[in-house]
Structure formats: structure tokens, C-alpha cells
N, C-alpha and C positions, 0 to 999 in steps of 0.2 A: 733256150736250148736246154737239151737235157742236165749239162754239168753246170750251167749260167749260176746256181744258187748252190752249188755245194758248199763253196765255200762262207757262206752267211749272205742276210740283206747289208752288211756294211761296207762289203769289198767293190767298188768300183770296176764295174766289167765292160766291153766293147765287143764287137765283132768284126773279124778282115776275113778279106779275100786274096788270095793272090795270083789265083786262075780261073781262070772258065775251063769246063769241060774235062772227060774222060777219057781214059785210054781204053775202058772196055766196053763189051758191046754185051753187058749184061742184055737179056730178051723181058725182064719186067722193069729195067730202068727209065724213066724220059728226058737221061740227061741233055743223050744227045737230038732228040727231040728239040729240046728251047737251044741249045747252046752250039748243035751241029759237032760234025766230025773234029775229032782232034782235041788239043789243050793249049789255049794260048794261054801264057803267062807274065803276069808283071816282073818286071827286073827289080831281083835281089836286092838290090840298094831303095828304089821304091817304098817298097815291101818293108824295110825296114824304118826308111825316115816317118812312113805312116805311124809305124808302131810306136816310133820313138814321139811324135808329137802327141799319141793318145796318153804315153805316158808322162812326158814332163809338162803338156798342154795342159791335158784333161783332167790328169789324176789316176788314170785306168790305171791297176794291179791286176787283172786278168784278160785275156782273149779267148775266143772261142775260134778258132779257123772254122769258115764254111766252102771250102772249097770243095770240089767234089773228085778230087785226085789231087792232096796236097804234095805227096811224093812221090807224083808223074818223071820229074826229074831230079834223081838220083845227086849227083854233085851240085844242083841247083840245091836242093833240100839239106846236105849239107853243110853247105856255104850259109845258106838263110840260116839255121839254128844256129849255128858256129858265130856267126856277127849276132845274133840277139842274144846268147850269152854273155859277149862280149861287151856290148853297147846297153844292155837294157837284162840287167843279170837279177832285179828282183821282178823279173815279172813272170806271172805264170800262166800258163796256155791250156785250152783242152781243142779236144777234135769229136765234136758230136758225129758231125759229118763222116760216116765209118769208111778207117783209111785200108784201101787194099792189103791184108796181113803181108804177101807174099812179096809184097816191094819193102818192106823193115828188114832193112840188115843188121849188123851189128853194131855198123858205124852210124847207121840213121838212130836206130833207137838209141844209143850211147848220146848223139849232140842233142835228138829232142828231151832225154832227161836233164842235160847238162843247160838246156837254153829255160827250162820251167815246167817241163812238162806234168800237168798233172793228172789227166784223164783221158783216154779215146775209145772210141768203137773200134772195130773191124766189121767188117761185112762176112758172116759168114753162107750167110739164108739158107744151109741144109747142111744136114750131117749126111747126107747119103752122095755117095760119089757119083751115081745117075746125074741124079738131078743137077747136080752143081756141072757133070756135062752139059746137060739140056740146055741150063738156065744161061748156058757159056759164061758162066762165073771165073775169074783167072786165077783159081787157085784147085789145090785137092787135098785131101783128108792128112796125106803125109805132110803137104808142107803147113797146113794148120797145126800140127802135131808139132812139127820144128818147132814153129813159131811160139807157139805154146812156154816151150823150154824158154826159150831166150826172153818173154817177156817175165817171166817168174826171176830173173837175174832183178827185176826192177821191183822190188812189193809196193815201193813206196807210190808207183804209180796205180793210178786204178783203170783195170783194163774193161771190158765188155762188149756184148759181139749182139749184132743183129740177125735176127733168123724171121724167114716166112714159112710158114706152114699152112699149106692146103695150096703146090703149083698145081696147075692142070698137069693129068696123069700121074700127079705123084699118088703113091700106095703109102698102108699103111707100114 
């Protein structure tokens, strides 16, 4: 994964999952293609007893979340950070998998720094507001702009954003 070696070849890393599927109906996605309508998700406790055997098992210091809507649910997302801070408070996480900007609140991004956080995407694949119509992307140019602010609250994480250039009918 992109973030898998930032931190060096010494650090022991793994991968989790703790849902299938999407809330959105991005038009160049194939989430819902393999994984169909909806997000079903592992229970919180799960999700963490995993983490916790990668960690006192394994050895892992790092995870990469591959889910593809890790903050589908809101109180669900905080509870999961909130118990890995608690349970499992040296470990550090990233999100290759780019998380929806416009589901980070204060309180989501406040627990995933507080649980390890240390790198993620956002999806944003256009700066133009058309297109992120078209492409039914769930966000707009304003709440990227929010969201913007509230992640600079955080320097010590490293943020970056995915973009596609050249949709059909996009202009220059």
C-alpha cells in the first residue's frame, strides 16, 4: 500500500478490514460491482480483538485499513478508535484506501489521531464542482475547503488526496 513503508523496512506492518462496501454511488467506482449495495460491517469488538492478536501475536506496529467506507458509521468509528486507543495505544494506522473527506468530523478525526493515526487519502478526483456532480461524488468544493481547515488542526498527520483527470466530457 502506498503508506505500508513510510515508516521504514523494520517496522512490522499488517492489513484489516472491517467492512465491505460503500455508501456511494461514485459512476467510475466498482465497489459496488464485487461487493453490491450497502456496507456490511464487523462488530467493534471483532475488529479490535483482531488488532489486538496482530499486535501482541505478531508483533505488528502498524496497519493499513483497506476498507472501502471505513467511516460509513459515524458512532461505530468512534467507538472502534476510542477502544484502540485504549487497548492497543502504541500502534499506528494509515487509510490508503481514500476515506470520504465529508464524513470526518471533529470528533472522528480528534479519536483517529488519538488511536495512531498516521497517514490517509481522501478521494477527491476533481476540483471542478461539475464534474464531482456527474461523477456523483459525495462531497463539494465547500466542504473540501472545511475540511481542509480541520485537517491542518493535525500537521503531525499526513494527509493526501486522490484525483482523476481526463472524466468523459470533462473540459479543460
Amino acid at each position: 500500500a502506498a503508506f505500508s513503508r513510510m515508516v521504514g523496512d523494520d517496522k512490522k506492518f499488517a492489513t484489516i478490514l472491517s467492512n465491505r462496501g460503500c455508501r456511494a454511488r461514485c459512476t467510475f467506482c466498482t465497489v459496488r460491482d464485487f461487493n453490491g449495495f450497502g456496507v456490511r460491517q464487523r462488530s467493534v469488538e471483532s475488529v479490535v480483538d483482531e488488532i489486538k492478536f496482530l499486535v501482541q501475536e505478531k508483533g505488528v506496529q502498524q496497519i493499513d485499513w483497506l476498507d472501502d467506507d471505513l467511516l460509513w458509521n459515524p458512532k461505530r468509528a468512534v467507538e472502534l478508535f476510542q477502544r484502540m486507543a485504549e487497548e492497543v495505544p502504541d500502534l499506528e494506522w494509515t487509510s490508503s484506501n481514500g476515506l470520504i473527506a465529508a464524513a470526518i468530523s471533529e470528533e472522528i478525526m480528534y479519536w483517529m489521531a488519538e488511536s495512531g493515526l498516521q497517514a490517509f487519502k481522501i478521494g477527491i478526483e476533481s476540483g471542478n464542482q461539475r464534474m464531482l456532480h456527474l461523477i456523483k461524488k459525495p462531497t463539494t468544493m465547500p466542504k473540501l475547503r472545511d475540511k481542509r481547515e480541520l485537517f491542518k488542526q493535525y500537521p503531525d498527520v499526513f494527509v493526501c488526496a486522490n484525483f482523476i483527470v481526463g472524466f468523459p466530457n470533462e473540459t479543460f
